[in-house]
C-alpha positions as a Markdown table, in Angstrom:
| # | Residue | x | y | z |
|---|---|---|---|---|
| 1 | Unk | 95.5 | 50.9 | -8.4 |
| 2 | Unk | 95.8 | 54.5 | -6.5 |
| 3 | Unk | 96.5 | 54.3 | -2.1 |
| 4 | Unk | 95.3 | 56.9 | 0.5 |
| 5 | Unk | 98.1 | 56.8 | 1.8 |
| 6 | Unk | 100.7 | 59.3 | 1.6 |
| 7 | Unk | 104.2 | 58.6 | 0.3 |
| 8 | Unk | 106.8 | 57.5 | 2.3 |
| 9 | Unk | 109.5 | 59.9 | 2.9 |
| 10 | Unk | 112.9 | 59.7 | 4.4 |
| 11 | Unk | 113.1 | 61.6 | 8.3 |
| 12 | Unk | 116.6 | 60.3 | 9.3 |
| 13 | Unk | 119.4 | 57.9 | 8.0 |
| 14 | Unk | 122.5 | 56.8 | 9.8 |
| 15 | Unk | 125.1 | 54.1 | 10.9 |
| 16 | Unk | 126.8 | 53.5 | 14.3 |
| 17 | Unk | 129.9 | 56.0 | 15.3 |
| 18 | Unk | 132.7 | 53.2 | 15.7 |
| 19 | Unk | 135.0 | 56.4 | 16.7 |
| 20 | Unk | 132.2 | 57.6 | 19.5 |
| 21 | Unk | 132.4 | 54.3 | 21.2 |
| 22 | Unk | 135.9 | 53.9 | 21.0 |
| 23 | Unk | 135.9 | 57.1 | 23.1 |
| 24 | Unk | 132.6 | 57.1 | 25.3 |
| 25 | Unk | 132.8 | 53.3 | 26.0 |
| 26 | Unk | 134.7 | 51.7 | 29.2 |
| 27 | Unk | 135.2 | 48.8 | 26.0 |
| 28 | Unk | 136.7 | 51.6 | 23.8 |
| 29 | Unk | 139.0 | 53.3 | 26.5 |
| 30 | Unk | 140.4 | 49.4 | 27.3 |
| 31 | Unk | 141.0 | 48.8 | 23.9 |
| 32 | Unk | 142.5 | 52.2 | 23.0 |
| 33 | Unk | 144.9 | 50.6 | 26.2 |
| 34 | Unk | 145.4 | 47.5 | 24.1 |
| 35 | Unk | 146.4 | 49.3 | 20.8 |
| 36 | Unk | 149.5 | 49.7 | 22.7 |
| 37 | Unk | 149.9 | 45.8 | 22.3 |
| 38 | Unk | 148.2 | 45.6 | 18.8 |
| 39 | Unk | 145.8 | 43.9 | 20.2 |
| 40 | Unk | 142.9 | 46.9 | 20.1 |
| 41 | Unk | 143.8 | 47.9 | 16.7 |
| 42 | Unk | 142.2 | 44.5 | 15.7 |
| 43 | Unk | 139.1 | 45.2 | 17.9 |
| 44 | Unk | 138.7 | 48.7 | 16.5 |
| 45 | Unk | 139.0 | 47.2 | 12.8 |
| 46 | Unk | 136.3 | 44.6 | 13.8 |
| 47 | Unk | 134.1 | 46.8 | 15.5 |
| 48 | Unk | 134.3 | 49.2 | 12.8 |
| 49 | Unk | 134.2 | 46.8 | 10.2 |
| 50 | Unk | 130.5 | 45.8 | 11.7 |
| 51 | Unk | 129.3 | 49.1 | 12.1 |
| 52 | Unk | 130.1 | 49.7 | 8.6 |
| 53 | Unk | 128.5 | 46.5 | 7.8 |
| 54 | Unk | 124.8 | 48.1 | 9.2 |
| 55 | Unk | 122.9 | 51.2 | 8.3 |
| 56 | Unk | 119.5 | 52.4 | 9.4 |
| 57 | Unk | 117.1 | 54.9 | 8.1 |
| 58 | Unk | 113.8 | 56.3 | 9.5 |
| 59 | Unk | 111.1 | 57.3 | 7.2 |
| 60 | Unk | 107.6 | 58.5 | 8.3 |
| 61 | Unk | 106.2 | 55.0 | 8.1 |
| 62 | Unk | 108.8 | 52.2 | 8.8 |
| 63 | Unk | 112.7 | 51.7 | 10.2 |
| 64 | Unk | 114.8 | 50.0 | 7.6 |
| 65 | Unk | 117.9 | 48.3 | 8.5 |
| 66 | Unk | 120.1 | 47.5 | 6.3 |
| 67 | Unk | 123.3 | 45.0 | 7.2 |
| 68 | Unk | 125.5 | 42.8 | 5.7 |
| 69 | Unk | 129.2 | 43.6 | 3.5 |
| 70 | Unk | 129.4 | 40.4 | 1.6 |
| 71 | Unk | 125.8 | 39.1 | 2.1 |
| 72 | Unk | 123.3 | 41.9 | 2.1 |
| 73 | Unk | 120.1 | 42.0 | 3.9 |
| 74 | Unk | 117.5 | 44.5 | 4.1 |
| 75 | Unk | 114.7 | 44.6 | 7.6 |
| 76 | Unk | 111.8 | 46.2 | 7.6 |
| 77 | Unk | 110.0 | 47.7 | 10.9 |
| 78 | Unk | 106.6 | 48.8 | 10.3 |
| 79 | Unk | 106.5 | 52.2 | 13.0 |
| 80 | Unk | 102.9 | 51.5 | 14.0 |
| 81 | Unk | 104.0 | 48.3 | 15.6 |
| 82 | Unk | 106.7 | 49.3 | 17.8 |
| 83 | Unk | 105.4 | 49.1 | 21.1 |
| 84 | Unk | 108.4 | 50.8 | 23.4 |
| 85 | Unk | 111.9 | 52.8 | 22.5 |
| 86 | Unk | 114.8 | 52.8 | 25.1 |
| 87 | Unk | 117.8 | 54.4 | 24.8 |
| 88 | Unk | 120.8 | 53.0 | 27.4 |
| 89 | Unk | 123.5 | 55.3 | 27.9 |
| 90 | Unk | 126.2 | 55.4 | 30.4 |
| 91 | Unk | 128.2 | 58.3 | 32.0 |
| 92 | Unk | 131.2 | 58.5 | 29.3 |
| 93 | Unk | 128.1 | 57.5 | 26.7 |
| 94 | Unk | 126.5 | 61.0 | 27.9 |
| 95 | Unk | 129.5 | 63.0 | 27.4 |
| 96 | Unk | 130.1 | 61.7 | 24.0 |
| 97 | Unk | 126.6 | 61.6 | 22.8 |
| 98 | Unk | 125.8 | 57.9 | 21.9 |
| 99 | Unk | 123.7 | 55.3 | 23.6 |
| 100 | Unk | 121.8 | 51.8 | 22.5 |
| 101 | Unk | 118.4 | 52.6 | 21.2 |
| 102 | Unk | 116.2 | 49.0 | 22.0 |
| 103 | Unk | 112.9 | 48.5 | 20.2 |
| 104 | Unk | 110.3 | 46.3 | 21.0 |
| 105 | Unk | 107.9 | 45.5 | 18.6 |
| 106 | Unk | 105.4 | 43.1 | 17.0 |
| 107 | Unk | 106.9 | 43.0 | 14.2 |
| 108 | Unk | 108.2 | 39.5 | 12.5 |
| 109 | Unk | 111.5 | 40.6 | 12.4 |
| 110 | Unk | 112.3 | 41.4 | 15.7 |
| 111 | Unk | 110.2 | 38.4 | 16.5 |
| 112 | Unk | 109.6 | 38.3 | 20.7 |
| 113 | Unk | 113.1 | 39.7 | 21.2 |
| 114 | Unk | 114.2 | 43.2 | 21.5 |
| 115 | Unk | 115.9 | 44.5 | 18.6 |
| 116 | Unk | 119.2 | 46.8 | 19.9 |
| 117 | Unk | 120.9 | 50.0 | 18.2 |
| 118 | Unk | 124.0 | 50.3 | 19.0 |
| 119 | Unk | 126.5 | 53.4 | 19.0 |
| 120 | Unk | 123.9 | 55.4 | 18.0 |
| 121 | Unk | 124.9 | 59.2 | 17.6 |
| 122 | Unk | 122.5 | 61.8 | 19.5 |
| 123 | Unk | 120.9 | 58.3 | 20.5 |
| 124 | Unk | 118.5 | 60.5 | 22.6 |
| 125 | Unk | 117.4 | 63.0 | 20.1 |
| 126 | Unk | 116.7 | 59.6 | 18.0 |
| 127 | Unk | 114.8 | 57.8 | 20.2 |
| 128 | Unk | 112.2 | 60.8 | 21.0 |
| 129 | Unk | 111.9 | 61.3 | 17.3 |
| 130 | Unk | 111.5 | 57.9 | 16.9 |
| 131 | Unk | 108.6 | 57.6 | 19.5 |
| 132 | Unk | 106.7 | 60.7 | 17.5 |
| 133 | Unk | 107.0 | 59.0 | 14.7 |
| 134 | Unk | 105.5 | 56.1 | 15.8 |
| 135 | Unk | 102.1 | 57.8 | 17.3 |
| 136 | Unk | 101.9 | 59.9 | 14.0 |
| 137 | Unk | 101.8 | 56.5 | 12.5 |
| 138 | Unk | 99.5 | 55.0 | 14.9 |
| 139 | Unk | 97.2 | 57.5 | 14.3 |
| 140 | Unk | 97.4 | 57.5 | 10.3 |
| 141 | Unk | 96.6 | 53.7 | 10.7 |
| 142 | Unk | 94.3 | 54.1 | 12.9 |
| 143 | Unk | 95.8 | 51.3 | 15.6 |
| 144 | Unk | 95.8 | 51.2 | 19.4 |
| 145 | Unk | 97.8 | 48.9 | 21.1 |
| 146 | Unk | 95.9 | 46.7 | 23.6 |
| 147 | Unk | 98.3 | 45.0 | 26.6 |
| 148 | Unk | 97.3 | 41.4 | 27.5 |
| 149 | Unk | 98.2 | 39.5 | 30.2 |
| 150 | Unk | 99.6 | 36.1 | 30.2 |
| 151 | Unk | 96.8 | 35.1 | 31.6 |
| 152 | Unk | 94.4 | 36.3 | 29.3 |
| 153 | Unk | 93.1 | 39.5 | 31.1 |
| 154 | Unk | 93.2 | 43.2 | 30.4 |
């Protein structure tokens, strides 16, 4: 059985910068404070220890995320269902380059929630790459999005 549709390739692959937020988060700079107690070295090793734990990549037709150290799991976002892509970011964020990318889609897996990206290196080169990727697919498929209210109208 033979598809019209193009195969999938890879645009962008990459995990969360644990070192990044240690140094362009108010969180980081307080627990770079604590290391001088112990205390943040524990932080860091947890915080890096779940960035380790997740990786996403980007092809032309979905966002994979992959997470888990000792039980894996592997989401799936079809691209032509994401609706909106954010990227937060605050002043020490924007010197350092990172920022929380946060998707909204119809997807099952992020369900009615918003599904967050955090630490995200170049976070704003991502997100605009992101949101071109997801008209190109949009238009491949075909789908326009239609915006409902609660109360039925349009």
């Amino acid at each position: 059985m033979t598809t019209n549709l193009p195969a999938e390739r890879e645009v962008d692959s990459f995990r969360s910068s644990t070192a990044r937020w240690v140094f362009g988060s108010l969180a980081g700079w307080g627990t770079l404070l604590l290391s001088a107690v112990g205390v943040g070295l524990v932080i860091i090793l947890v915080r890096w220890l779940r960035n380790m734990s997740s990786a996403y990549v980007i092809t032309d037709q979905r966002l994979i995320i992959r997470s888990g150290l000792l039980m894996k799991s592997i989401d799936e976002i079809e691209l032509y269902r994401i609706k909106d892509v954010r990227v937060v970011f605050s002043l020490i964020n924007q010197i350092t380059d990172i920022g929380t990318i946060t998707i909204t889609s119809s997807d099952r897996t992020t369900g009615d929630k918003e599904f967050l990206l955090r630490d995200v290196p170049a976070a704003r080169e991502r997100r605009e790459g992101l949101r071109k990727l997801v008209d190109r697919a949009r238009q491949r498929r075909g789908v326009r999005e239609l915006d409902v209210d609660r109360d039925g109208s349009f």
